[in-house]
Legacy VTK file of the C-alpha trace (Angstrom):
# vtk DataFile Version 3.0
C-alpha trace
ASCII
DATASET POLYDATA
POINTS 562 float
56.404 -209.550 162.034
59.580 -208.155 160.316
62.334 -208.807 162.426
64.109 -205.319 163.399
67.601 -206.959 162.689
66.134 -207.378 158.656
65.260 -203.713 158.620
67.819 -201.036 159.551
71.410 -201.507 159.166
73.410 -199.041 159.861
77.058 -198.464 158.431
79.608 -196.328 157.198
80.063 -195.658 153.470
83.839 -197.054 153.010
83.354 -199.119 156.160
80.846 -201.676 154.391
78.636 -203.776 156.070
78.925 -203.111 160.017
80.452 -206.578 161.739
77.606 -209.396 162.532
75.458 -207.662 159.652
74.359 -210.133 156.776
74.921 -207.875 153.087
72.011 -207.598 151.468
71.275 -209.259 148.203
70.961 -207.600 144.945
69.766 -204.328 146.855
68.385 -200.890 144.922
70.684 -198.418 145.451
69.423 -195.077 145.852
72.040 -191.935 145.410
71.264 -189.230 147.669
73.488 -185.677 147.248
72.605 -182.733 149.485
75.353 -180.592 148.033
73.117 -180.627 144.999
70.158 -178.721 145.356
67.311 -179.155 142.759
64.741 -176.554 143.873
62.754 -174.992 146.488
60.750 -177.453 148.776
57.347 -176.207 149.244
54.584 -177.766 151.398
52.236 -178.433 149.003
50.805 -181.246 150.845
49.266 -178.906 153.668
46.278 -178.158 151.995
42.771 -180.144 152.402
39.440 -179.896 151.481
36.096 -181.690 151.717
32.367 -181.139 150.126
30.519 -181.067 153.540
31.441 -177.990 155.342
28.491 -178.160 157.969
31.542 -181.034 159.478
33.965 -178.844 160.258
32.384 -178.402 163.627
31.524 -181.591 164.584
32.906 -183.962 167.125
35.733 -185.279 165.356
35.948 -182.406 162.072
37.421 -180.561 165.062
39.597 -183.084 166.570
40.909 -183.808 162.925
41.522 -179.640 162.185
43.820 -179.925 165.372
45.752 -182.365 164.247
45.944 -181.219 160.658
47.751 -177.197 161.978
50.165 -180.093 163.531
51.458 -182.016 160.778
54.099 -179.262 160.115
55.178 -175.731 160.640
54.313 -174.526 157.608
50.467 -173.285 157.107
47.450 -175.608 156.677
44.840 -174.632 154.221
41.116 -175.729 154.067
38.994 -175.427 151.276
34.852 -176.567 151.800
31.930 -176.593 149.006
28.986 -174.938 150.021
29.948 -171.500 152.402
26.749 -169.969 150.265
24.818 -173.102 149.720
20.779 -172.148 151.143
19.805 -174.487 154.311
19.519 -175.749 157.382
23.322 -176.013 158.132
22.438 -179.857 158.459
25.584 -181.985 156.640
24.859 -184.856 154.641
27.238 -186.753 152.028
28.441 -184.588 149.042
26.250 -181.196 150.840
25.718 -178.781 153.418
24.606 -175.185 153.836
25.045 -171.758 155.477
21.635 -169.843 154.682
23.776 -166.438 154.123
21.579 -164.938 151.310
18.482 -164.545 150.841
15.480 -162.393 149.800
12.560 -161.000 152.339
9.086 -160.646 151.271
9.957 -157.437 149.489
12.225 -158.677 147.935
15.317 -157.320 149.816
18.742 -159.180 150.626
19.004 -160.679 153.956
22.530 -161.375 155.020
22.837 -164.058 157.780
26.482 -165.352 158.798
24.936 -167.728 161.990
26.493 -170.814 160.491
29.197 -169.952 158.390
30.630 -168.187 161.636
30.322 -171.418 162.661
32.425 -172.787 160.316
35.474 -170.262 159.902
35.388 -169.815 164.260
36.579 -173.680 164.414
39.347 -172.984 161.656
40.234 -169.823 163.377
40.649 -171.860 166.846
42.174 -174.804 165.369
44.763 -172.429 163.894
44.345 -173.538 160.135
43.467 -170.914 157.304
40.753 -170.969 154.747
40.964 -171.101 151.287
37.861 -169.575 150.358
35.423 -171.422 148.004
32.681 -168.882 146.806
29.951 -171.339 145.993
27.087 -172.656 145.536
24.375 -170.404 144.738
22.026 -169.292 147.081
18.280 -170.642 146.387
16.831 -167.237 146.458
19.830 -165.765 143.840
19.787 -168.798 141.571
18.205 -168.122 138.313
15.080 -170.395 137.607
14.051 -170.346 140.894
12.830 -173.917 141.775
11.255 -175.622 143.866
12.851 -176.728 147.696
13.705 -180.182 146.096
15.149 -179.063 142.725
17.706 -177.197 144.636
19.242 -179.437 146.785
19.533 -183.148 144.953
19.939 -185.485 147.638
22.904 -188.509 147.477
23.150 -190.813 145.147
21.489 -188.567 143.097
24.382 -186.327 140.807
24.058 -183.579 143.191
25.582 -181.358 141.338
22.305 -181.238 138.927
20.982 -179.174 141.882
19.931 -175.023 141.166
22.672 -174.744 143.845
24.966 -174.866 140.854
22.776 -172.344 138.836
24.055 -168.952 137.397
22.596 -166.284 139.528
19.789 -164.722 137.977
21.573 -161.263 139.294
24.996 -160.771 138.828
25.541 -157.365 140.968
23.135 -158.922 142.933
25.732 -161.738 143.480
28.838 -159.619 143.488
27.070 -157.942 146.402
26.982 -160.839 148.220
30.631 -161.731 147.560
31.607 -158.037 148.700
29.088 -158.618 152.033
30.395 -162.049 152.781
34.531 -161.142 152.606
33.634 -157.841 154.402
31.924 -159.754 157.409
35.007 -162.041 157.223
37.344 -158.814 157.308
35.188 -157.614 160.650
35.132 -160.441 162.436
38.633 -162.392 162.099
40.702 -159.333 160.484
42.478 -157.824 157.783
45.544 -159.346 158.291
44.616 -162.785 159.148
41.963 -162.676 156.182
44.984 -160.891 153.977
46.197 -164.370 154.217
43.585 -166.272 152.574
43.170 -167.211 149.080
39.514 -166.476 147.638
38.770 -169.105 144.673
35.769 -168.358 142.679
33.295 -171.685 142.321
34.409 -175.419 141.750
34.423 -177.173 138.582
32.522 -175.233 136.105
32.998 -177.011 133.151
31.045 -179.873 134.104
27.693 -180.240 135.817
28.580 -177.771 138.917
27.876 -174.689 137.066
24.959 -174.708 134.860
26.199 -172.249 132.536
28.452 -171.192 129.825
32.103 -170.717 130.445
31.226 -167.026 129.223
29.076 -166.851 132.110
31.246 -168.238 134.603
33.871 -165.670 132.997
31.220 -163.634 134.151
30.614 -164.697 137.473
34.662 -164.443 138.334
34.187 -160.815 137.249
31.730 -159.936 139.793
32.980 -162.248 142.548
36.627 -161.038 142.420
35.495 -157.630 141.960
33.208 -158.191 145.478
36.097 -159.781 146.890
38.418 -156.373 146.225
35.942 -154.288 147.411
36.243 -155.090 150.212
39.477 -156.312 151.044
41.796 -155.109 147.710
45.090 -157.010 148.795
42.938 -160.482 148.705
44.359 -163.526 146.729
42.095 -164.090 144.581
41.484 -166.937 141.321
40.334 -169.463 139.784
38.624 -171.615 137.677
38.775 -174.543 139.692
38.453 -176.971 137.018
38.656 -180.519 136.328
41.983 -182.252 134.685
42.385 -180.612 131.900
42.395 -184.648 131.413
40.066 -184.070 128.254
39.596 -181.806 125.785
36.477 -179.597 127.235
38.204 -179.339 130.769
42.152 -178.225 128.608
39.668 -175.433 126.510
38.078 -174.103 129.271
41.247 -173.261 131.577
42.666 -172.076 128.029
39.993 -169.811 127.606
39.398 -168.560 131.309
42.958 -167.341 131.588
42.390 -165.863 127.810
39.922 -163.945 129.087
42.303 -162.618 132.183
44.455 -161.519 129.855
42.397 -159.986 126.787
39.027 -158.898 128.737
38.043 -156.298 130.897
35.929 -157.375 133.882
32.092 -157.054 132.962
32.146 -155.474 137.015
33.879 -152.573 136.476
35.558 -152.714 132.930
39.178 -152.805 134.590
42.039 -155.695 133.891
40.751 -159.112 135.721
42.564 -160.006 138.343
44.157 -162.984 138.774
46.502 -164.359 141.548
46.766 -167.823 141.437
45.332 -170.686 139.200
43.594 -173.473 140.303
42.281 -176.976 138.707
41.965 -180.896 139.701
43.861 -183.294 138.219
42.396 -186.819 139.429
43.817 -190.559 138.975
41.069 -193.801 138.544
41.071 -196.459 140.295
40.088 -200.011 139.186
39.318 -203.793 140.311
40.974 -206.069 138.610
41.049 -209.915 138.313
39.869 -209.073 142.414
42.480 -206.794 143.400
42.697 -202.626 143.505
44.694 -201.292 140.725
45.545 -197.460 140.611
45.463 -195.293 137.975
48.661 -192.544 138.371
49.436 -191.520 135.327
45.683 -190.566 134.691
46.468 -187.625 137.206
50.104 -186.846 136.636
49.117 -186.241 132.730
45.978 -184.035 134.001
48.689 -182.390 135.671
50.978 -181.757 132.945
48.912 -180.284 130.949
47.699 -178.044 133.051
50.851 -176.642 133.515
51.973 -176.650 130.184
48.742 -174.359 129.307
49.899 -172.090 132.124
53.589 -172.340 130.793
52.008 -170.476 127.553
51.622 -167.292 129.078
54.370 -165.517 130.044
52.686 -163.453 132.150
50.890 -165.862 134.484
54.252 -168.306 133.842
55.091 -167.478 137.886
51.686 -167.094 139.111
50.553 -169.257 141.987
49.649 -172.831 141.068
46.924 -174.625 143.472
45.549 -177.731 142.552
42.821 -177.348 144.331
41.394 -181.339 144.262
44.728 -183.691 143.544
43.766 -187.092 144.442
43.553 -190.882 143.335
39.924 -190.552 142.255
36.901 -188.278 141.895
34.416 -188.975 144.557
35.326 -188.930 148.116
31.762 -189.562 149.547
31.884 -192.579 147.767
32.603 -195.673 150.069
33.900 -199.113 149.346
30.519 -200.285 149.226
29.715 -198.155 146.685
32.809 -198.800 144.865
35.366 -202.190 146.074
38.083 -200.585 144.533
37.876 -197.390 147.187
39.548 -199.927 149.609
42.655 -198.352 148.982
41.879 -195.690 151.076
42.495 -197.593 154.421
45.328 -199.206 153.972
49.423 -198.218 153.109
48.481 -197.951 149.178
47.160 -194.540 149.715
50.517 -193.393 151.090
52.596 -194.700 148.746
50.413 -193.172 145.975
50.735 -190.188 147.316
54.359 -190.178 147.977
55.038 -191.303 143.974
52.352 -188.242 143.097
54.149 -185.535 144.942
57.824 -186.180 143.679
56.274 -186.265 140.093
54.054 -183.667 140.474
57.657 -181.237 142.065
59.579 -182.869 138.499
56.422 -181.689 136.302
56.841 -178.626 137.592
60.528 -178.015 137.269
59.885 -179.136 133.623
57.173 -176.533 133.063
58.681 -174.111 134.935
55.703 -172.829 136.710
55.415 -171.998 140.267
53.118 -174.794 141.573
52.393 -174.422 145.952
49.864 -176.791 146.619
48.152 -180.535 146.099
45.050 -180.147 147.924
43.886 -183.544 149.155
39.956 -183.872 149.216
39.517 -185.524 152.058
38.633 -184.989 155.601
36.318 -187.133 157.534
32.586 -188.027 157.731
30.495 -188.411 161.018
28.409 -190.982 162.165
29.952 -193.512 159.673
31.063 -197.418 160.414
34.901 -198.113 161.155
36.870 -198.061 157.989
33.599 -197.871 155.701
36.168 -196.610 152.391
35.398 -193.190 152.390
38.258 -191.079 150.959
38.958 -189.512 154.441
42.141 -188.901 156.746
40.483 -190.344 159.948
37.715 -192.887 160.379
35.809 -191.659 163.394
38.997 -190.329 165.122
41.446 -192.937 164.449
43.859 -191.482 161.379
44.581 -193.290 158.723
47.832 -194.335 156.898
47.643 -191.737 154.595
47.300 -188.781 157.355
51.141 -190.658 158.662
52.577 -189.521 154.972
50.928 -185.998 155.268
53.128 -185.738 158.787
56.195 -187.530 156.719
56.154 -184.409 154.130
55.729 -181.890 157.146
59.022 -183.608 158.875
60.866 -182.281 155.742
61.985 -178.643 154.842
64.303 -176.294 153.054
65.923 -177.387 149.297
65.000 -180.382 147.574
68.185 -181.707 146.482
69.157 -184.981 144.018
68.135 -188.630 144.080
68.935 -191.144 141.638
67.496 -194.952 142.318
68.422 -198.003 140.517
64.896 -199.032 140.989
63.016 -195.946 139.494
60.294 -195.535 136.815
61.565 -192.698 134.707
58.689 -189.665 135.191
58.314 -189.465 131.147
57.323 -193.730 131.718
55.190 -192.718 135.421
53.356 -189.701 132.705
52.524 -192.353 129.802
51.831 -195.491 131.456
51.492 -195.562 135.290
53.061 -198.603 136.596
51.909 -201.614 135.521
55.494 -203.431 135.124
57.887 -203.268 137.429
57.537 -201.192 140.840
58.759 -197.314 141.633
61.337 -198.116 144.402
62.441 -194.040 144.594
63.168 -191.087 146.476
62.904 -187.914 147.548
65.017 -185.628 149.839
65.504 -182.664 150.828
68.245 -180.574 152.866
68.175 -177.776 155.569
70.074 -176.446 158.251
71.617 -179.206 160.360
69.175 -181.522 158.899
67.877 -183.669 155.750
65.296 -185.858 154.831
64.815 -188.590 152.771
61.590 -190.289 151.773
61.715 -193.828 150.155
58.796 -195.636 148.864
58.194 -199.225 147.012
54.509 -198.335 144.822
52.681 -200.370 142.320
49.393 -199.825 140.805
48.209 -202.892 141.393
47.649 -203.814 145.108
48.966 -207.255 145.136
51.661 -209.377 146.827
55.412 -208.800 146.239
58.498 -209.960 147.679
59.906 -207.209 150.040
62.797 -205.337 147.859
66.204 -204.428 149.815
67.221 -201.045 148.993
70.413 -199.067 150.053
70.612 -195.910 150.614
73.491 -193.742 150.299
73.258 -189.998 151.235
76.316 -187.959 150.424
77.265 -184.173 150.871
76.973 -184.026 154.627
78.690 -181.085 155.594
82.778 -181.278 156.489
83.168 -181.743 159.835
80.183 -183.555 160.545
81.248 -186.724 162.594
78.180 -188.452 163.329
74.533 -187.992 162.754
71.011 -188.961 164.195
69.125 -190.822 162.090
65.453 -190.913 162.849
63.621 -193.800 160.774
59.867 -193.826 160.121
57.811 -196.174 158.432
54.674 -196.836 156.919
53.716 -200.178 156.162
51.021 -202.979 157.437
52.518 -203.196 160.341
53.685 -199.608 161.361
51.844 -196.380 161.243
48.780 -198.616 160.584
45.264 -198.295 162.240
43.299 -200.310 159.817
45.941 -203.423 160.205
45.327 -203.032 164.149
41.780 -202.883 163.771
41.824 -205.807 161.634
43.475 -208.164 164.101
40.924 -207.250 166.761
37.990 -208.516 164.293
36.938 -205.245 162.678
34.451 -203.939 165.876
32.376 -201.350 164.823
31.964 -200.477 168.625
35.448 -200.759 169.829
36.145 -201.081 173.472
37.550 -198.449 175.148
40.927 -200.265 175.191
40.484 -200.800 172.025
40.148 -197.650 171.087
42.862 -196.262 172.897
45.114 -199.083 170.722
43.685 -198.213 167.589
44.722 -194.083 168.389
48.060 -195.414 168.717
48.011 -197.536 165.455
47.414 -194.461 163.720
50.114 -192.600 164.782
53.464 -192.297 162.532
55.662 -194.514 164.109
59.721 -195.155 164.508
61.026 -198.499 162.996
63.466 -198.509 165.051
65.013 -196.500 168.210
67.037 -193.975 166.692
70.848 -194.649 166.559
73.471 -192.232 166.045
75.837 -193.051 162.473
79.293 -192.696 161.761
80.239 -190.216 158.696
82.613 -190.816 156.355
83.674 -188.347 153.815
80.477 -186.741 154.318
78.488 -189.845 153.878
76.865 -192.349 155.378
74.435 -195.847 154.069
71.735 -197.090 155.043
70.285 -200.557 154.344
66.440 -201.820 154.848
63.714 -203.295 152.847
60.441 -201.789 152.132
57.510 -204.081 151.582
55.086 -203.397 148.328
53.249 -200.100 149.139
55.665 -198.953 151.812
56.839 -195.870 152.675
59.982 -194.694 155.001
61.280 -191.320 155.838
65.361 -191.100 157.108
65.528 -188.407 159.065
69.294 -187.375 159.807
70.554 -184.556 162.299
73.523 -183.222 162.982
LINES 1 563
562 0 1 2 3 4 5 6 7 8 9 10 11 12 13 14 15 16 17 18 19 20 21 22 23 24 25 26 27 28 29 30 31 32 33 34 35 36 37 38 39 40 41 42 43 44 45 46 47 48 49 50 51 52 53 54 55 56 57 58 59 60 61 62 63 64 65 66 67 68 69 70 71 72 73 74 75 76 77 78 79 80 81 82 83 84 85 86 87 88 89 90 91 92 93 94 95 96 97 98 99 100 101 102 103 104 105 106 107 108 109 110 111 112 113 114 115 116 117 118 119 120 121 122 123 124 125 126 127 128 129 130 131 132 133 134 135 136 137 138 139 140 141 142 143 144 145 146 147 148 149 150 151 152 153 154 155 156 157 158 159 160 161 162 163 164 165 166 167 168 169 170 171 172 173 174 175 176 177 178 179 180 181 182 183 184 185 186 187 188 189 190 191 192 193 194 195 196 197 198 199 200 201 202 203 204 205 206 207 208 209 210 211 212 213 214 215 216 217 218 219 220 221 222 223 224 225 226 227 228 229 230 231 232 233 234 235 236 237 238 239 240 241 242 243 244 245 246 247 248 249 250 251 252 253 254 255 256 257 258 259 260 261 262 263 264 265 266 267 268 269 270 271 272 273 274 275 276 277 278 279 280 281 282 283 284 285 286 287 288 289 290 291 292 293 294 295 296 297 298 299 300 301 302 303 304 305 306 307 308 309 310 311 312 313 314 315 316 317 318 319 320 321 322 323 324 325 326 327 328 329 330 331 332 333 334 335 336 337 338 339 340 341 342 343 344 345 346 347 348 349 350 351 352 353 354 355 356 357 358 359 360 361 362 363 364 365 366 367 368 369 370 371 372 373 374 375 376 377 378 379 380 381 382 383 384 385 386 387 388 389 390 391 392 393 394 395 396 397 398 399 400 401 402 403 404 405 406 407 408 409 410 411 412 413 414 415 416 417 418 419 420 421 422 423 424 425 426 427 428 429 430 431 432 433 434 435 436 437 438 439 440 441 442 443 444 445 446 447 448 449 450 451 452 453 454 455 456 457 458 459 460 461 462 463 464 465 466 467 468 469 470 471 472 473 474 475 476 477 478 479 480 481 482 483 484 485 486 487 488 489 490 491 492 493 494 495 496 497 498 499 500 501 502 503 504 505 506 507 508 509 510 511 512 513 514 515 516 517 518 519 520 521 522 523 524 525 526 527 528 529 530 531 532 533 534 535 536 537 538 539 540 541 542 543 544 545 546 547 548 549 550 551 552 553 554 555 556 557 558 559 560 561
C-alpha cells in the first residue's frame, strides 16, 4: 500500500514544505492559473452508447442508466444500434431488435412500438435522454429481401454484412417510417422532452453498415430528416455517423456528405438539407506487445483532427454542433479479452488515464480548429449474463463499475471555464497527434474554474501498460480569488489501489460467483474514492501547492472550495 504520508502534502506557496514534510525529489511541476480562462468547459464526456439496445432494460442496463443521470448535473445522452432492427427484441452481442415495421399480407405497413417503448420508458425513468440512432433497416423495407438468416448475421460473423444494413428498397416508404416512429415518440414522452433529443441518421455508412453508395445514403438522410421534421420541425437532427476520417474513404465521405448539405436540395422535398450537428468516430488501436497492452492514442486524436479540420472548411457549418458519436480506444466493444488479450485494458486504471489524455487533447484540437465540438460518446455500456471482468469494453461488469466509469464521475465533478495548465512533464499535443507516447510519459493537466470552486485533473499515461517508478508531481494552482483565506481541497484518485473494482476482485481470487460479502466489497471498490480525508489549505497570494505522486496510469482530481 502507498503510505498516505507519501501522497498528499499540503502547503502554502511561499511557505514551502509544511514542517515534518520530506521535499520531494526532482518533482513535475504543474502551473495551474484560474485567472486565465482558456474556453468554455463542456461535458462532453456524458454521452454513451452501446450496439445492443434490447439491454437497456435488463437487470443491471437499468441499474447502470441510474447511475450514469448521476455522474454530473449536466445531461446524459444514450445512443443504441438497432431502434428499427426486425426481431424478437431478444439481445445478443453486437444485435438486437424492435419489430417496428413491417408489411401485412397485403402488403401494408404495420407499425408496432411494443419494444422500443420498452427501451426509451427505462431512459425516460432513469432520467437520461436519447440520442436517436435511426437504424437498421427493417427486414420487410430492406431491398433484396432475404431470407430470416441473411438478415440478421449472428456473432462472430461481421454482422454488419446483414440486409439489416441494406438500402430500403422504398425510400418514402422509409421516410414514412421515420415520420411514424418520431411522431409516436412526440405522443408518448412529449414535445418538449423529445425537442431535446438529437436524431442521427444511421451509423457508419462508409463501411460495411450500409450497403450502399454514399449517394444513397445522401439519400436516405434526405428522407429520414425530412420524416423526422414532419413531425417534430424543431428536432436536432444530423449525421453521417462515420468512421475516423482515419483514411482516405472515411475523410471523402464526410467531405462529400456535408457537400451535399450545402449544394443539394433534399431528394424528399427539394428544400435546403438540414443539418444540425455533425457526427463521426474517431477510434485508437490497441496492441500486445513483447506481452504487455500498448495503446494506440494518436490513431484517434489524428481521426479527430481531421475531422474537424474538414468541418473547419465550411464556414457555414464552422459552429455547428460537433458529436463524436463513437470516441474510444478501439473499434469493437463486444469483443472480450478472450477474443482479443490486448482488450485487458478495459478493467483496469489504463482505461482512465486514456481517457483523461483523450479529452484534454480532444478540448486543444478543438480550440485549434475552432469548431464547436459537445460530445465524446463512449461506446460502452454493459453486457448481461457475462463472467466477472470477461474484457468487454463496458462501464460495469455485472453491476460492479469499473475504473473507467470513476473518471466519467471525475469530469462530472468539474464545471464552468477551462482555464491554463502548463506541466513540466507534458507531451506537447502536436507530439500526442504524430506519435502517441511511446517515450517518455504524459504527466499533465487539466482544470477548470467556477464559482467558489475549481478543479484540477492530473494524470501519469503511457501507451504501453508496463511498470514505472511512481513520478512526484507538484502542483501549484494560482489565481484564487483576493480574499480567499483558506480552501477545501477534496482529493480523488484513481489508481490500483483506489477507485478500483477489478484490483479488489483480484485479491479475493477472481470468483465468478462472488459471495454476498463479496459483492457488497467489490460495489465499494468501484466507487470513486478520496485519497485522503479532506483538509482545509492555507492561501497565499491567491495560491496554494500541492505535492503527491501518481503511479503509471493514474489519475487524480483536486477539488478546491472556497
Amino acid at each position: 500500500m502507498i503510505k498516505a504520508s507519501l501522497l498528499l502534502v499540503c502547503a502554502a506557496f511561499t511557505a514551502g514544505i509544511a514542517a515534518g514534510q520530506t521535499p520531494l525529489t526532482n518533482p513535475v511541476s504543474i502551473q495551474v492559473d484560474l485567472a486565465k480562462p482558456v474556453g468554455s468547459y463542456k461535458l462532453i464526456s456524458s454521452w454513451f452508447g452501446y450496439d445492443e439496445s434490447n439491454y437497456t432494460t435488463m437487470k443491471y442496463g437499468r441499474q447502470l442508466l441510474g447511475e450514469l443521470h448521476d455522474l454530473s448535473p449536466a445531461p446524459v445522452y444514450i445512443r443504441t444500434h438497432h431502434l428499427l432492427t426486425s426481431g424478437n427484441g431478444v439481445p445478443e452481442l453486437k444485435w438486437s431488435s424492435s419489430n417496428v415495421f413491417s408489411l401485412d399480407n397485403d402488403g401494408k405497413p404495420v407499425y408496432d412500438f411494443t419494444i422500443t417503448d420498452q427501451t426509451f420508458d427505462a431512459f425516460r425513468k432513469a432520467g437520461v435522454r436519447p440520442m436517436v440512432e435511426l437504424g437498421f433497416m427493417p427486414r420487410d423495407l430492406a431491398a433484396a429481401v432475404p431470407s430470416i438468416s441473411e438478415y440478421q448475421l449472428h456473432y462472430p460473423r461481421p454482422t454488419m454484412g446483414g440486409a439489416s444494413n441494406n438500402p430500403p428498397r422504398d425510400y418514402k416508404l422509409w421516410g414514412e417510417l421515420v415520420r411514424k416512429y418520431t411522431e409516436h415518440l412526440v405522443e408518448r414522452y412529449g414535445r418538449q422532452r423529445v425537442g431535446t433529443w438529437y436524431f442521427e441518421v444511421w451509423n457508419e455508412p462508409d463501411i460495411g453498415y450500409w450497403h450502399g453508395t454514399p449517394e444513397e445514403y445522401f439519400k436516405l438522410y434526405d428522407f429520414a430528416v425530412a420524416g423526422v421534421r414532419s413531425a417534430l420541425p424543431d428536432a436536432k437532427v444530423g449525421g453521417p455517423a462515420t468512421t475516423g476520417p482515419a483514411n482516405e474513404k472515411a475523410t471523402a465521405f464526410l467531405d462529400r456528405f456535408l457537400q451535399h448539405c450545402l449544394h443539394n436540395k433534399s431528394a424528399a422535398d427539394g428544400k435546403q438539407v438540414p443539418l444540425d450537428f455533425i457526427s463521426f468516430h474517431p477510434k485508437g488501436h490497441t496492441t500486445l506487445v513483447d506481452g504487455h497492452v500498448r495503446m494506440g492514442l494518436s490513431n484517434e486524436l489524428q481521426a479527430a483532427q481531421t475531422g474537424f479540420q474538414i468541418v473547419a472548411k465550411y464556414p457555414q457549418f464552422r459552429r455547428l454542433l460537433i458529436i463524436l458519436s463513437e470516441a474510444d480506444p478501439e473499434g469493437c466493444a463486444a469483443c472480450s479479452m478472450k477474443d482479443n488479450p490486448a482488450n485487458a485494458y478495459r478493467n483496469g486504471p489504463l482505461y482512465a488515464s486514456y481517457t483523461a489524455t483523450a479529452m484534454k487533447a480532444l478540448f486543444e484540437l478543438q480550440d485549434e480548429a475552432k469548431v464547436n465540438l459537445i460530445a465524446m460518446l463512449s461506446w460502452s455500456f454493459e453486457f448481461e449474463n457475462k463472467n466477472y471482468f470477461e474484457g468487454f469494453r463496458t462501464l460495469a461488469s455485472n453491476g460492479i463499475d469499473k475504473p473507467i466509469l470513476n473518471l466519467f464521475r471525475m469530469a462530472g465533478l468539474m464545471s464552468g471555464e477551462r482555464v491554463g495548465t502548463t506541466s513540466t512533464g507534458a507531451v506537447p499535443l502536436a507530439d500526442l497527434v504524430a506519435s502517441s507516447l511511446r517515450q517518455a510519459p504524459d504527466l499533465d493537466a487539466f482544470a477548470t474554474k467556477a464559482d467558489r470552486e475549481a478543479a484540477v485533473m492530473v494524470w501519469n499515461y503511457h501507451d504501453d501498460d508496463v511498470p514505472a517508478p511512481e513520478a512526484a508531481v507538484r502542483i501549484t494552482v494560482a489565481g484564487i480569488p483576493a480574499g480567499v483565506k483558506r480552501v477545501l481541497l477534496e482529493h480523488y484518485r484513481i489508481d490500483d489501489t483506489h477507485s478500483n473494482s477489478y484490483t479488489a476482485w483480484k485479491s479475493m481470487g477472481s470468483p465468478q460467483s462472488p459471495t454476498p460479502e463479496q459483492y457488497a466489497q467489490l460495489k465499494q471498490a468501484g466507487q470513486l474514492q478520496l485519497l485522503a480525508s479532506p483538509a482545509w489549505l492555507d492561501v497565499d497570494q491567491g495560491t496554494v501547492t500541492i505535492e503527491t505522486s501518481l503511479r503509471r496510469q493514474a489519475v487524480s482530481l483536486l477539488r478546491l472550495k472556497w
